[in-house]
N, C-alpha and C positions, 0 to 999 in steps of 0.2 A: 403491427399489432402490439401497440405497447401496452407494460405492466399495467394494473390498476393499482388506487389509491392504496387498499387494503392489501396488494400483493407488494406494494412497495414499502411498506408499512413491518408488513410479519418478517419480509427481507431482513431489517434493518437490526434484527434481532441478534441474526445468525452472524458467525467470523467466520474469515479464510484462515487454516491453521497452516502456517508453511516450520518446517525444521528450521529454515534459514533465511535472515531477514537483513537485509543491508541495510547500515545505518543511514539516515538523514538529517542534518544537523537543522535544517531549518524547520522539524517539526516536532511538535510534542506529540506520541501517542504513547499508545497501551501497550506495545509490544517494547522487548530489549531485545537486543542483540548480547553475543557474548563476547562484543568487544567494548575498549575504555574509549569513552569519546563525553560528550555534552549530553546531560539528563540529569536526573534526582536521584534519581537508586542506586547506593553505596558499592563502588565495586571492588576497588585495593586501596592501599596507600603506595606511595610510590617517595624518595626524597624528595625536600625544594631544589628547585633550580632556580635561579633569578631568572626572573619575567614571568613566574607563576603568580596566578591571582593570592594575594593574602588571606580571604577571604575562606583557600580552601583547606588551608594550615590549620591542623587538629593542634589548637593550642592543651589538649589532657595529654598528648604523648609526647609532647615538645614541655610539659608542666614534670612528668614523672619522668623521663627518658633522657632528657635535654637536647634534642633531634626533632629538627624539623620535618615535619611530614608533611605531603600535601592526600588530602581525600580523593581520589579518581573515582567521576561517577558512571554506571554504566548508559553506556549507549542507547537512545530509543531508536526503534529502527522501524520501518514502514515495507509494507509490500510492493512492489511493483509487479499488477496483473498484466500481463501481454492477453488480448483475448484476439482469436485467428479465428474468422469465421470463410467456411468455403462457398464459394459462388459457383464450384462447375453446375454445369447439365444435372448431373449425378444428385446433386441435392435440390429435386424438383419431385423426385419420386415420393410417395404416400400422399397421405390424407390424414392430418395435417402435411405439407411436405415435409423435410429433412432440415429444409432451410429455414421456416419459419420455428420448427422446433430450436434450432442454432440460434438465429438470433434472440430469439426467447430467453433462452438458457445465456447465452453470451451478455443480454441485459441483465438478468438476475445476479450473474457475477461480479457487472460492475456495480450495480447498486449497493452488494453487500461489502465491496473493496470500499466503494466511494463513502459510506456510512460507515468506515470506521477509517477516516480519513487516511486511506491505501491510496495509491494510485493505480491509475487504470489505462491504457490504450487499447485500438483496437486495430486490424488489420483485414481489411478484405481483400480475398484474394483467387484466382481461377487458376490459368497458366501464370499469369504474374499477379504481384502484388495493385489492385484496382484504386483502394481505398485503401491512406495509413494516417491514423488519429493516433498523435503520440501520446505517451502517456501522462495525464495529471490528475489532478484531484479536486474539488468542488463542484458545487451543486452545476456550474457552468459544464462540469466535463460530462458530466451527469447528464443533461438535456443533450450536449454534442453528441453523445455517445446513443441516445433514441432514437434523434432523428436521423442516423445515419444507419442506426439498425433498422426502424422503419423503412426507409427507401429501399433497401434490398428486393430485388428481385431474381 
């Protein structure tokens, strides 16, 4: 039973807020980390070293100071959602079951990870692990991630 149009829609509204967010260099988002790595937003100066970019050298405090600085900027950093959903017996019980409740809810988290370009995997699993979708991101991980929550039984 997957989302509809309009529930996929108001999803896309909402973030996942995490304390702590590990960086990824290969993406631009909205979130920092509180570490120095690759991004826009101003974090220290640090000295030059040779084989720093020129580009990041604050020529105003190397104009009033006579000291080369280079600009470090802060890190953007991305979620990594792990989403677990259980398959025992145990999640058959009510109406709706437990499990269709789960994967509902386990859709709804990746749409709102994968709409703010987070990544997402997911994992089914009873005594062992049945189903493992690693984690990524795009509209591609987005459909992976339905039809594999649809199939569940």
């Amino acid at each position: 039973m997957a989302l509809s149009g309009a529930e996929v829609r108001q999803l896309e509204h909402l973030r996942i807020r995490a304390n702590h967010a590990r960086p990824q260099a290969s993406w631009v988002g909205a979130r920092t980390a509180r570490l120095r790595g690759v991004g826009t937003e101003f974090h220290d100066y640090r000295p030059y070293q040779p084989g720093d970019d020129p580009r990041r050298i604050d020529w105003t405090i190397h104009a009033r100071l006579r000291q080369l600085v280079v600009r470090v900027p802060r890190a953007d950093a991305h979620l990594v959602v792990h989403l677990l959903v259980d398959i025992s017996r145990s999640m058959g019980v009510g109406v709706p079951s437990k499990l269709d409740v789960a994967a509902r809810l386990a859709e709804a988290l990746a749409c709102v990870a994968l709409a703010r370009r987070d990544v997402a995997g997911l994992a089914v699993f009873d005594r062992g692990v049945r189903t493992l979708a690693a984690p990524r991101s795009g509209g591609w991980q987005a459909r992976r991630l339905t039809t594999l929550l649809d199939a569940l039984t």
